[in-house]
N, C-alpha and C positions, 0 to 999 in steps of 0.2 A: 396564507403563507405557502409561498410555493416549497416542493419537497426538492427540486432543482431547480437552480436558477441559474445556470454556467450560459455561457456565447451558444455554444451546440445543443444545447435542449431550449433553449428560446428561437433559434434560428427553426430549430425545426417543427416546434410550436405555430411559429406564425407557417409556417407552409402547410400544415393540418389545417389550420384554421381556412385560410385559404379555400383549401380543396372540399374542405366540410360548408362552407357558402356554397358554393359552385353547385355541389351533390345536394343541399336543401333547397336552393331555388330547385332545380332538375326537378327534386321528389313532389316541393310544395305547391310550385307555379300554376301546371294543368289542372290538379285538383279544387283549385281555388275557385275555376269558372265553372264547375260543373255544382258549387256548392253554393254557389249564390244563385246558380238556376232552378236551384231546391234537387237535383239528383241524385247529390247525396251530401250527409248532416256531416258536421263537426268532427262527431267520434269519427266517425269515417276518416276524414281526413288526416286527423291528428295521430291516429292507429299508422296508420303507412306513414306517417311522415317521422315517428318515435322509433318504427322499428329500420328506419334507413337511419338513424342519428345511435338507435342500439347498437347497430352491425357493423358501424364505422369505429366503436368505441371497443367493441369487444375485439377487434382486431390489434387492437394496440396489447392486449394484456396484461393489463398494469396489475398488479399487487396492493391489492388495496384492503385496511382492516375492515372494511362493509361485509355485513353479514346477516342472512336474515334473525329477526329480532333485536336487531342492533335500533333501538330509535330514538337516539338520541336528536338527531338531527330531526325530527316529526314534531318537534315544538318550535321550532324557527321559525321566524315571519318567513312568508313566501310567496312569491309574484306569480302572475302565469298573462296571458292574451286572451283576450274576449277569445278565440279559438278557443281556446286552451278550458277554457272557464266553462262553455255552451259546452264541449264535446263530456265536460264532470257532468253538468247539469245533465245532461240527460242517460247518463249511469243513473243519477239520483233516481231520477222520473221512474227508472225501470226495477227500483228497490222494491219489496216486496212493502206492505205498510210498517212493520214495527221497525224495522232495518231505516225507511226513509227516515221516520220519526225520528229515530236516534241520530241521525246529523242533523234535520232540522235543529233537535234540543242541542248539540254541542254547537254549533252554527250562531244559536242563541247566546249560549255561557260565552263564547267566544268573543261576540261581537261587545257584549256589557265589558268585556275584560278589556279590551282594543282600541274601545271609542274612544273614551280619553285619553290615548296615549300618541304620542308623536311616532312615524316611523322609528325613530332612534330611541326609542322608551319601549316599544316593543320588540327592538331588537334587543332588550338586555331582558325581557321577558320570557317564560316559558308559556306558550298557549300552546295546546295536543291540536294537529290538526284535526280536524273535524271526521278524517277517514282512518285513524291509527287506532285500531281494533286486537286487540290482546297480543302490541307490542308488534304487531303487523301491519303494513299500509294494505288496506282494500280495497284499492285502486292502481295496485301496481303498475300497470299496463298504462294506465290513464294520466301517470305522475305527470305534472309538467316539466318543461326541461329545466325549471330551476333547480328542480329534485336530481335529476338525472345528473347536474351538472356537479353536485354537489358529491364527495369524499373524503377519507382522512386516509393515510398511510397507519395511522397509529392512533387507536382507539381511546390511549389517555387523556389528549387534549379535550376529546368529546365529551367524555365523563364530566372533567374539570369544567368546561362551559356548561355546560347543564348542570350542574348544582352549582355555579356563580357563572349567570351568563353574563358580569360585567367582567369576566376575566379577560386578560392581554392574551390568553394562550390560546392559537388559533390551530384549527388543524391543518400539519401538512398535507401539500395538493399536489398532483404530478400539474406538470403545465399542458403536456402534451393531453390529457385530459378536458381540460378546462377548454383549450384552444377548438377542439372539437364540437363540445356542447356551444362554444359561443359563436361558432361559424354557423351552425343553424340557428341558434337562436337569433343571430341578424339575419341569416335568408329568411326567418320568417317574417321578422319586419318589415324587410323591403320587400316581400312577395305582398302581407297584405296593405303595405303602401302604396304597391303597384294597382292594384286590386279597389283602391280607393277604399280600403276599410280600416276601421281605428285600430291600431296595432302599438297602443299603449300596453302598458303592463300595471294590472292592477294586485294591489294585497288580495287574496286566494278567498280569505274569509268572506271579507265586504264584497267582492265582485259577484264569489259564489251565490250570496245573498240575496242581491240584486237580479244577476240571472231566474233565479225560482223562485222571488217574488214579485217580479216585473212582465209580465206575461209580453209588453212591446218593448224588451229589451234588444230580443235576437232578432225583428224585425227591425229595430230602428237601425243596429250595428249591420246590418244586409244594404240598408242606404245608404248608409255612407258618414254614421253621424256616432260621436261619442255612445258607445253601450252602456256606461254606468256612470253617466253626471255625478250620481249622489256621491258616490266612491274619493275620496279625500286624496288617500294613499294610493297616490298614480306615478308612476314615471313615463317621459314623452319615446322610452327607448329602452331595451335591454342592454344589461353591461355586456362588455367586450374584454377579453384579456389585454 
């Protein structure tokens, strides 16, 4: 639910959005050919290309109820890009052992909770993501942009959907917000379109899965070919405002 929706805050919406393509191909593009030549990894990339989609957003300074320890929104299903997925993965890799362990095992409960359900049965679901650590995410830095994309003006609707996520009551969104996150999120599409690399979007849990238990996943997504066949819950595209 957008928190405005008048002619003036949509008109200027789509020109964010706009300008926010333009500024994520610029940030994402060059980076892309230095990372399939192995010169530098994922996290690399997705680090500078986060904190050009941060700097664009913090310039608008919307009011928003997000706050840390707010996590309500950390049980939502959530998508991200084989990018997006490899750059978690190898945060995981550099966990110390017991720290790893413990996403492995929630990665686990997750996946048993998720399998049998439809995208749409897991959207009325609460599953903790795999990184939300005493009501903090601990991978801040690493969120994907679906995270980033994601706010409320008013922290009641959030409460109300997490204790009934089949509620109508959605939380209010500024647009000019959204328009931003979704202008990179298509430059990253079309960058790794351009790029000849799969730039589907996959559910967070299953792909994460895939990535650190497929050892020729990041190799086979470097050629040019689907990174997680097995992964169900795929979209061909990220949404768009």
């Amino acid at each position: 639910m957008f928190f405005r929706r008048d002619a003036k805050a949509v008109q200027v919406a789509a020109r964010l959005a706009q300008t926010a393509y333009r500024d994520g191909s610029s940030a994402l593009g060059p980076k892309l050919a230095t990372m399939r030549s192995g010169e530098v990894t994922p996290r690399a990339v997705v680090v500078g290309f986060y904190r050009h989609l941060d700097d664009a957003m913090g310039v608008l300074r919307l009011g928003t109820a997000c706050q840390s320890g707010c996590d309500y929104c950390c049980y939502y299903r959530t998508v991200a890009s084989p990018m997006e997925v490899f750059a978690i993965r190898e945060h995981v890799m550099s966990l110390d052992g017991p720290e790893r362990e413990r996403v492995f095992d929630q990665l686990a409960q997750n996946l048993e909770t998720i399998q049998p359900l439809t995208p749409d049965q897991h959207n009325e679901t609460n599953v903790p993501c795999p990184f939300l650590v005493s009501r903090h995410c601990s991978i801040y830095d690493l969120r994907p942009v679906a995270c980033r994309r994601h706010h409320s003006v008013d922290v009641t609707p959030c409460n109300a959907a997490f204790h009934d996520p089949r509620t109508s009551d959605r939380c209010p969104q500024f647009p000019e917000h959204l328009a931003i996150a979704d202008g990179y999120n298509f430059a990253q599409y079309v960058e790794l379109r351009e790029h000849r690399l799969d730039a589907r979007v996959y559910e967070l849990n299953a792909a994460l899965h895939g990535a650190l238990s497929d050892p020729t996943a990041y190799p086979r997504w470097l050629a040019g070919q689907r990174a997680f066949p097995d992964v169900s819950d795929v979209q061909k595209s990220p949404r768009r405002i």
